[in-house]
N, C-alpha and C positions, 0 to 999 in steps of 0.2 A: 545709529538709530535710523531709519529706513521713516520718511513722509510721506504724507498724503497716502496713508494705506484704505484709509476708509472714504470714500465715494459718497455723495448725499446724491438720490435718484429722484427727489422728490422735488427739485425746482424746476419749477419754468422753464426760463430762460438758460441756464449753466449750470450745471451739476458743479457742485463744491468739492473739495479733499477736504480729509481733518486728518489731525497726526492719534488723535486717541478715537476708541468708540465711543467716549465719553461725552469728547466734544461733537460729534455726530448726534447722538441722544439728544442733548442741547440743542442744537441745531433744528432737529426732529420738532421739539418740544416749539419750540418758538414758533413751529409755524402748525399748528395743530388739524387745521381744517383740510382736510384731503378731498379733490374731485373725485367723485363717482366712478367719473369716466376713463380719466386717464389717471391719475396719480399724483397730479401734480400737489402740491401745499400750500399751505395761506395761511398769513400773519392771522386776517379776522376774517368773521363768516362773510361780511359783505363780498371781500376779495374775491373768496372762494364760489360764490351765490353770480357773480358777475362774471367771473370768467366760463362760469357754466352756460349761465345764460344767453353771451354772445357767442362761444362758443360751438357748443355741445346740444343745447337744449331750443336754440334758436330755430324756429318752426317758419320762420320769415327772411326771405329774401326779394332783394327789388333788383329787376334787369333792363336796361331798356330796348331789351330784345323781344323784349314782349308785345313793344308797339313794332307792329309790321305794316302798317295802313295806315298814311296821313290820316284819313276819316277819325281816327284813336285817337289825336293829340289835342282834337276841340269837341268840346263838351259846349252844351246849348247856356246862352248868355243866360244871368241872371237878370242881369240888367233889362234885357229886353228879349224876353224869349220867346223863340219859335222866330225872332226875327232875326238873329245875328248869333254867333257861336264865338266862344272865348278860347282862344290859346291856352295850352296846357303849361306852356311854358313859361310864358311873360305876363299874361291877360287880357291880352290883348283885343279888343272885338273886331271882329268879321263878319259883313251886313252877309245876307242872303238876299241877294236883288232877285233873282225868278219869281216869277208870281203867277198863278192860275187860278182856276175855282177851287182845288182843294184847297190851298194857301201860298205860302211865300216858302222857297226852296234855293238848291244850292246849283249855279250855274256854273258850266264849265270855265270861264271865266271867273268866278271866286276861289274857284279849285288851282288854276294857278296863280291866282296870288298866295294864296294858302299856300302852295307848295315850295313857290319863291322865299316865300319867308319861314319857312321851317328848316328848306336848306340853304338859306343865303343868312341868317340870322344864327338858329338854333343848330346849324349843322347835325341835323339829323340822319342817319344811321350812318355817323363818321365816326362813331365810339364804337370798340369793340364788343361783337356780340355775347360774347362768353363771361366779360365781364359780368359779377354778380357784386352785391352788397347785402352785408348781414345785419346792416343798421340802418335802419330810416336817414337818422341824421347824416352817414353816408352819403347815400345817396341823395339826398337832400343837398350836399356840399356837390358832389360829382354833375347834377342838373344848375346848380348856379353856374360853377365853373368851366365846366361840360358844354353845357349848352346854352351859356346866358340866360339862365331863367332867374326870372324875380319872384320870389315867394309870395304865398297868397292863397287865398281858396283854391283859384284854379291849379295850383300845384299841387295842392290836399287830393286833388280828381289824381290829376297825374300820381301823382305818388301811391292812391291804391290803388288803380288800374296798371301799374308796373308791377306790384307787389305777388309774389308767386308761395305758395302755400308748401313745404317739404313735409313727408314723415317724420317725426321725432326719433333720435335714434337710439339703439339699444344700451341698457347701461352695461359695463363689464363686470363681472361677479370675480372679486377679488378675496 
């Protein structure tokens, strides 16, 4: 008797053998919920509903190629605004010493400390551009680690000023 004649094409990870089409059917049956997209199967709908989602159906990616200008990575204090800008990264505040009759502004002299510390600190654009992330949380992990960031509101800026919007794509007609 000759094995493994029937092939399961429906998993994930490793397509299986079975010695009957029997136990293939079974097999089938166990995992009922099929992606749209590709084929794959799933025990329950959640599985199936999640792997689509990060997958396939996921409309959102975050790059941090998208900041190309220090100016990007500081967003105006909460704390004290119009007077000082917060890091994107840690939270850090950074006064605006310039001052004139319109108001209080950003002197070349804040600019490089700003700069010093985005690349002496947050090593900014030492990550790979191409890199993407197809989960918040991702990327969220890759900016701690990445780039020494502490979570926080000011990451919430960062994280959807990085965030890049794709077309959804077509399902396959099975």
């Amino acid at each position: 008797m000759v094995t493994g004649l029937h092939i399961c094409e429906c998993c994930p990870i490793k397509s299986k053998k079975f010695d009957t089409e029997g136990e293939l059917k079974i097999h089938e049956a166990e995992n009922p919920y099929e992606c749209s997209f590709c084929g794959n199967r799933f025990k329950n709908k959640n599985e199936a509903e999640r792997h689509q989602n990060s997958l396939h159906l996921c409309r959102d990616n975050w790059s941090c190629s998208v900041m190309t200008g220090y100016e990007q990575l500081f967003f105006d204090s909460r704390v004290n605004p119009g007077e000082s800008d917060t890091c994107g990264y840690c939270g850090e505040e950074f006064p605006r010493s310039g001052c004139n009759a319109t108001g209080v502004f950003i002197t070349d002299h804040n600019w490089e400390e700003r700069i010093h510390h985005l690349q002496g600190i947050h090593r900014f654009r030492e990550c790979n551009p191409s890199k993407k992330f197809f989960s918040a949380d991702h990327f969220r992990q890759h900016l701690k680690y990445g780039h020494a960031g502490i979570s926080g509101i000011w990451t919430d800026e960062l994280e959807h000023a990085c965030m890049k919007e794709k077309e959804p794509p077509v399902q396959s007609v099975v």
